[in-house]
N, C-alpha and C positions, 0 to 999 in steps of 0.2 A: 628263459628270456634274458635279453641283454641288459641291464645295470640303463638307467636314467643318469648320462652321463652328465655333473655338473661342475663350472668352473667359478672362482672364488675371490674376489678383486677388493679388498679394503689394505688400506695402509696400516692400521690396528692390528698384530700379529695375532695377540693373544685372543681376541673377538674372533675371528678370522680360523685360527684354532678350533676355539670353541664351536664356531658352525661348521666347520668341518666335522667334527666329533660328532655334533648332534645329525649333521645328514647321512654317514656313515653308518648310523645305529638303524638307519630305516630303513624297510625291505625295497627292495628294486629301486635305489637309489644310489649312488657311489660320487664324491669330490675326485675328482679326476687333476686338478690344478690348480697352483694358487698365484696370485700377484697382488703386490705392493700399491701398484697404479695403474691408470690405460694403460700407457703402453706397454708396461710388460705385460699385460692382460692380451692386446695387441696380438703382440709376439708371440705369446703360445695356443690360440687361438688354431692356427692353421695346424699344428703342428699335432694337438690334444684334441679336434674336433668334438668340442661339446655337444651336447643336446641345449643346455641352458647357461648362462650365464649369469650368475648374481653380485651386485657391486653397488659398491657403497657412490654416495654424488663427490662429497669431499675428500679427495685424496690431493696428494702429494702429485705433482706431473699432471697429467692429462686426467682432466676432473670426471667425474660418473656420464653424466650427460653429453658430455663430447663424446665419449669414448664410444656410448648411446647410439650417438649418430655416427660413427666410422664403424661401431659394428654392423648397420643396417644397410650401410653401403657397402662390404667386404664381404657380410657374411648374415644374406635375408632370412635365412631359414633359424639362425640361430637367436632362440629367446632370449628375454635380458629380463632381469627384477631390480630393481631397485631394493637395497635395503639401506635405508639409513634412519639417520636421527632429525632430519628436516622435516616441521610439523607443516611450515608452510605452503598453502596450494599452489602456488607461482611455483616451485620447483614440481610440486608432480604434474603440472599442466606440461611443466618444459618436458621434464621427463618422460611423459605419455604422447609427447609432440613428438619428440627425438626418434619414437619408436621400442619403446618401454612395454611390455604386456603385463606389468606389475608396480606396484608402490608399497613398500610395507615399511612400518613401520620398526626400528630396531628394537624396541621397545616391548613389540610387540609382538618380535619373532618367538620365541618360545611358544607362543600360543598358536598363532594364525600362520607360520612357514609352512607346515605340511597343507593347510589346506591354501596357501596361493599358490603351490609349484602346483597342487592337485588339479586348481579353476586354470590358471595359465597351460596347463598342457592339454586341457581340454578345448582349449580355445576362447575361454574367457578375458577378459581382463578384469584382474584384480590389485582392489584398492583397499588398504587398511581401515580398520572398522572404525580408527578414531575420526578416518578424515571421507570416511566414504557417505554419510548423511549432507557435508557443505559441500560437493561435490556432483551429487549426481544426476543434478542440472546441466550443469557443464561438462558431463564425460561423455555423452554421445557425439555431439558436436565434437565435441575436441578428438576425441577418434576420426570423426570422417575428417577434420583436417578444418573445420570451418571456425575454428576459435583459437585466437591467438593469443599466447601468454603477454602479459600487460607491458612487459619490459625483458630486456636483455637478462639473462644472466652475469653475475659477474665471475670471473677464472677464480680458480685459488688463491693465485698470488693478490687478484686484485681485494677481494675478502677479507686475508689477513692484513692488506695495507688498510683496509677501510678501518675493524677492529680495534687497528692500534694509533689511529687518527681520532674514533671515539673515543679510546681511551685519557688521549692526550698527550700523544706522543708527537715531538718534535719531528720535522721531516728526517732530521740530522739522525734521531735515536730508531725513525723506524728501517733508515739504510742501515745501521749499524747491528739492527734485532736481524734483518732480513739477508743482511749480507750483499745488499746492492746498492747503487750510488744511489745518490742525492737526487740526481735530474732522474731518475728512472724511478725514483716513489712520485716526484711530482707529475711525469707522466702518468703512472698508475691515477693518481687521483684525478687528472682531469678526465682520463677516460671512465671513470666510473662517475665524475659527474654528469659528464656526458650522458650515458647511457643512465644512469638514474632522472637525469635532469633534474640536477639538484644544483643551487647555485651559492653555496658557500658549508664552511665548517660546522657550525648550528643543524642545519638542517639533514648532513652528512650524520652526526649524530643521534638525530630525533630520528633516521632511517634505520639504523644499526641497531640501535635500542629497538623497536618497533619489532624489524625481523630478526632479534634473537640471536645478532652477529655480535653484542656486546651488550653486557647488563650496566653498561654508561647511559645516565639521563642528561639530559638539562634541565 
């Protein structure tokens, strides 16, 4: 029988490695490819024709959940897991909206990986066990599609701008950390006010702190 083909999408080489290595060692299972971020993930898609697909949310380029939703639209038959380090349920609601058939925990891969490719290829959906008890009210709904995540995600770029706005960085130091101008972090923050509806610095903070995007209080 043919190998359980899977492909491997974190920006973390040496993570990325290592789960490689660990699905490698398993019978009828083989990593067939790896990528940095979406769209090189994208790119070798057509090319590698996986069975599954596993990928972190936070990368570099085109984030987990986008990539989520352009694999469900390119490529229907192709599974997706999530694996990261996001505890919070707003990201696996986005993530199981996007068309995700998994959530796991990084944390928790060593333990619980062989048995979510095992539920997901049977046709399951599975969700880590740390976050599967606050949850399983909400996941049937949210599979047929009738429950919406409470808020936008926000991209990469706009995260790291929020981050280092809790932190207390100057608009001047976060174009200079980031590599872009001045008027293009204040864009970034308005639209993440926007989309959070959040209506000043204070509050931007008390957000960040909250979900775990910076250990900045007020």
């Amino acid at each position: 029988m043919d190998p359980y083909r899977i492909i491997l999408a974190d920006d973390h080489v040496i993570f990325r490695q290592g789960m490689k290595a660990l699905i490698n060692e398993a019978a009828g299972l083989e990593v067939v490819g790896e990528a940095g971020d979406g769209f090189e993930l994208l790119k070798l898609l057509g090319e590698l024709q996986p069975d599954m697909a596993i990928l972190d949310i936070s990368m570099a380029g085109l984030q987990g959940i986008e990539t989520t939703r352009e694999i469900r639209k390119k490529y229907p038959r192709l599974i997706v897991l999530i694996l990261t380090m996001h505890k919070n349920k707003e990201f696996l609601y986005h993530a199981i909206s996007a068309g995700a058939r998994g959530y796991l925990l990084k944390e928790d891969s060593d333990i619980e990986l062989f048995s979510a490719i095992e539920a997901i290829r049977k046709g399951a959906i599975y969700v880590s066990r740390l976050l599967a008890d606050e949850v399983s009210e909400d996941l049937p709904q949210l599979i047929k599609g009738r429950r919406n995540p409470s808020s936008d995600l926000l991209s990469g770029r706009e995260t790291e701008v929020l981050k280092l706005v809790a932190e207390g960085k100057t608009t001047k130091e976060i174009a200079e950390l980031l590599f872009i101008s001045p008027r293009t972090v204040e864009n970034h923050r308005a639209h993440i006010q926007k989309k959070l509806e959040l209506s000043n610095t204070a509050e931007l903070v008390r957000y960040a702190f909250q979900k775990g995007i910076s250990s900045s209080k007020l």
